[in-house]
C-alpha positions in Angstrom: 64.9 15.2 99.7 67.6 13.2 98.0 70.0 13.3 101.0 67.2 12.1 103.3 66.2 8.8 101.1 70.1 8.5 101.0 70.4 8.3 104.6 67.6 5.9 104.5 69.5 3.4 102.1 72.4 3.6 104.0 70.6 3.1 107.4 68.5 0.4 105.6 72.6 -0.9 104.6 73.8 -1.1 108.1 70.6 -2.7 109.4 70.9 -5.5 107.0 74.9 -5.7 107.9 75.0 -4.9 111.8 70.8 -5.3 113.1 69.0 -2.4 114.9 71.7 -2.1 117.2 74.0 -1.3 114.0 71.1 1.5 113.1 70.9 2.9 116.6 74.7 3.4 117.0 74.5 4.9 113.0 71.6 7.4 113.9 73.3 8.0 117.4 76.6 9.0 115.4 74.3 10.9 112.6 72.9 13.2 115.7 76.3 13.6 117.6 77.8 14.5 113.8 75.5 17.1 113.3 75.2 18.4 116.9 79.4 18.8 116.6 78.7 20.2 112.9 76.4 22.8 114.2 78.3 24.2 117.2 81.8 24.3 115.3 79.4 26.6 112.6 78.4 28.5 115.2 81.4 28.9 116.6 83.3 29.8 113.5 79.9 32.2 113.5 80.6 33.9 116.5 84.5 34.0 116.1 83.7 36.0 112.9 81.4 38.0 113.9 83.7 38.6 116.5 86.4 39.7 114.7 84.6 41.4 112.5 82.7 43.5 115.2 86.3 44.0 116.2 87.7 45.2 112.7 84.6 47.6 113.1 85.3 49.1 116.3 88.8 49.4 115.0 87.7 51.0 111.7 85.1 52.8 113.4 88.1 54.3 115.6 89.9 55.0 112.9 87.9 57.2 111.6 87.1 58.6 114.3 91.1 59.7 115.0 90.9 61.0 111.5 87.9 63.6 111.8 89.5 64.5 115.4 92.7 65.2 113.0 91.2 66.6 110.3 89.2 68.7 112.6 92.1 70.4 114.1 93.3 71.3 111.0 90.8 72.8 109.6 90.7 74.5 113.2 94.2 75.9 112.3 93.5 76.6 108.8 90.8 79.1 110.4 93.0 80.4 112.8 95.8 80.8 110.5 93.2 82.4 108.1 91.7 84.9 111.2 95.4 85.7 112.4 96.4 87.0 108.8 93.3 89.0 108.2 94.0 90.4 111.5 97.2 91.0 110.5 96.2 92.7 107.1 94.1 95.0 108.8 97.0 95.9 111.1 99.5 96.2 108.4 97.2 98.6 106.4 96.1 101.1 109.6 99.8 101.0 110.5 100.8 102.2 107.1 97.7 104.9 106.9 99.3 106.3 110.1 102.8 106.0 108.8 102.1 108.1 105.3 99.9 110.5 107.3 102.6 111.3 109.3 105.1 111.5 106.7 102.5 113.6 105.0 100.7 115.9 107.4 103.9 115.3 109.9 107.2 115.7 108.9 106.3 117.4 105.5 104.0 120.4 107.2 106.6 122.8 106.7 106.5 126.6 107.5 109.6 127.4 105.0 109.4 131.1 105.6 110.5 130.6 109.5 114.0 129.9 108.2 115.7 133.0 108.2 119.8 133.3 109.3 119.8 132.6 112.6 118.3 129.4 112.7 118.5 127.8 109.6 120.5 125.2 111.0 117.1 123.8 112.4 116.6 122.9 108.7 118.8 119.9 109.3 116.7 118.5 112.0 113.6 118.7 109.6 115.6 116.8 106.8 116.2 113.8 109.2 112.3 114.0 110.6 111.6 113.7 106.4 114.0 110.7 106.3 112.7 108.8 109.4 109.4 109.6 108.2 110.1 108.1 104.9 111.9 105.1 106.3 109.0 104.5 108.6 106.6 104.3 105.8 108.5 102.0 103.4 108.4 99.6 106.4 104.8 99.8 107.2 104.4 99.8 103.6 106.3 96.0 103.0 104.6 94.6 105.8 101.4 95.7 104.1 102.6 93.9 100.6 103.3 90.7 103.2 100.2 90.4 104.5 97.7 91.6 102.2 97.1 89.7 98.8 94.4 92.4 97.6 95.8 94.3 94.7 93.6 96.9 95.3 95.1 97.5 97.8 99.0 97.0 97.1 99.1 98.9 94.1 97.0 102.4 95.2 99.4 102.2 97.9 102.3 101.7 95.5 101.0 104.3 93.9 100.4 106.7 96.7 104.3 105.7 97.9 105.6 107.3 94.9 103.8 110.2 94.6 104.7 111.2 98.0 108.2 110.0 97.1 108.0 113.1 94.6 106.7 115.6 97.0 108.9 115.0 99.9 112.1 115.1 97.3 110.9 118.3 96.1 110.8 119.2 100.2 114.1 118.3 100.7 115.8 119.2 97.5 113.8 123.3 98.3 115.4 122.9 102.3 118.9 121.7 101.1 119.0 124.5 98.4 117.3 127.5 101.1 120.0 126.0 104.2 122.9 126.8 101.4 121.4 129.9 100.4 120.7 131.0 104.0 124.6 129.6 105.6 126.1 131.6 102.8 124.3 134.4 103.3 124.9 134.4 107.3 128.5 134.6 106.6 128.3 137.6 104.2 125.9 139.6 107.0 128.1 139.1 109.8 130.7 139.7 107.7 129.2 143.2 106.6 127.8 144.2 110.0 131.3 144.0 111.1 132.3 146.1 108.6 130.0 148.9 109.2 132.0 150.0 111.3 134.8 150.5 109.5 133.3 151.2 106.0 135.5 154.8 105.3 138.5 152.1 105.4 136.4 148.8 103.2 133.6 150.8 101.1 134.9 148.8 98.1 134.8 145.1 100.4 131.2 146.7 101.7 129.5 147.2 99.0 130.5 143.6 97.3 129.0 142.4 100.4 126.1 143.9 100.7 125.5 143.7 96.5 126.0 139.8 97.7 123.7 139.9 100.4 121.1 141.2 98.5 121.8 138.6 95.5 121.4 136.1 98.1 117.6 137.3 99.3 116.5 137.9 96.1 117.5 134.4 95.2 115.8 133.1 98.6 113.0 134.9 97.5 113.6 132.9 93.9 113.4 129.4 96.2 110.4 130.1 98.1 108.3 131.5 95.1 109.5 128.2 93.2 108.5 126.0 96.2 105.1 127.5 96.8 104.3 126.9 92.9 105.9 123.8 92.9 104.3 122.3 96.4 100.9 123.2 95.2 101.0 121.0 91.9 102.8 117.8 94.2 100.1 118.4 97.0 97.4 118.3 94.9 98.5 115.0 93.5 99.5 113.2 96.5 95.8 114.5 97.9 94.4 113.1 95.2 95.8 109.6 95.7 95.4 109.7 99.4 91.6 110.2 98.6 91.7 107.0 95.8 94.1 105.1 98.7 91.9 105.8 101.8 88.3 105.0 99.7 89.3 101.9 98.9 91.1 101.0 102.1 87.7 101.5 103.6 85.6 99.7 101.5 87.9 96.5 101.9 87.5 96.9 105.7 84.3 97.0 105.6 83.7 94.0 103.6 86.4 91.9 105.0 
């Protein structure tokens, strides 16, 4: 209300100063003052809201690009995550195959099918033990790689040394028995040769066949230690093979 009676004095001002005419041209100017006022305010308006709709749609876009890029990484965080429970799974079937057959495999030995002429197959068994071994240790550090259960990790640890300590026992009974057996080869050929001629080498014969029969008892020594020996190990590796595979299963089933 004040700037209107203002207006008024000043209007009333250039009336007394410059007539009606003076008032006409004031009020003329007053209108084309406001008219300008209003569409430079409306034009700053716009502008604004222009740029403003535009800082939107850039923001808005910006976000945008960011879900997209967080998106794809949580998509490879969930692939990532699927590929190494795949993996784990793989790792642990791979080494329940690899300790079975080091187990039930390599280790399923008939010890009393050695005799002299073929105990040289003995050395073929100890490398089929070894490979076996071998096989297992690596099936066994992909399985530490890939799995983080500790479950898991240490009933296998576990289970890796106790069959460790049954197939030493294997190959420690095989080494001693191949010995026993290439020893007592030479001693039997040597006597059946001597048959022949035993009016001539009764003393040499009999050494030999006192020898020979030395040598069978104490093969008979080494397979009666093995039998008692193997069943205490077996029983133990069984018995962690049980512990390894129940809990193997219940992690696959609830993975």
């Amino acid at each position: 209300m004040k700037d209107i009676n203002d207006i008024y004095e000043k209007l009333e001002q250039v009336e007394r100063f410059y007539g009606l005419f003076g008032v006409i041209i004031a009020i003329i100017l007053i209108v084309l003052f406001i008219l300008i006022w209003k569409y430079i305010t409306k034009t700053v308006e716009l502008q604004a809201k222009g740029t403003f709709d535009k800082e939107l749609a850039d923001y808005n876009k910006g976000i945008q690009e960011e879900l997209s890029i967080l998106n794809s990484e949580i998509g490879q965080i969930t692939n990532r995550k699927t590929i190494n429970t795949d993996k784990e799974r793989e790792a642990i079937l791979n080494y329940l195959n690899a300790y079975s057959y080091w187990l039930y495999g390599s280790l399923e030995i008939d010890i009393l099918s050695f005799k002299y002429n073929n105990f040289e197959d003995i050395n073929s068994i100890l490398i089929k033990i070894r490979e076996a071994h071998s096989e297992c240790n690596q099936c066994w550090n992909k399985l530490k790689f890939w799995s983080d259960n500790e479950k898991i990790v240490n009933s296998s640890h576990e289970l890796n040394l106790s069959l460790l300590k049954y197939s030493q026992y294997h190959e420690i009974a095989l080494s001693n028995l191949r010995h026993n057996l290439s020893w007592g080869k030479i001693y039997t050929d040597q006597f059946q040769a001597i048959i022949d001629k035993m009016d001539k080498m009764k003393d040499w014969a009999e050494f030999l066949a006192s020898e020979d029969k030395r040598i069978r008892d104490e093969n008979d020594n080494i397979i009666k230690e093995y039998w008692k020996g193997r069943q205490e190990l077996f029983i133990d590796v069984i018995s962690k093979n049980n512990k390894f595979q129940a809990i193997a299963r219940e992690y696959l089933r609830h993975e």
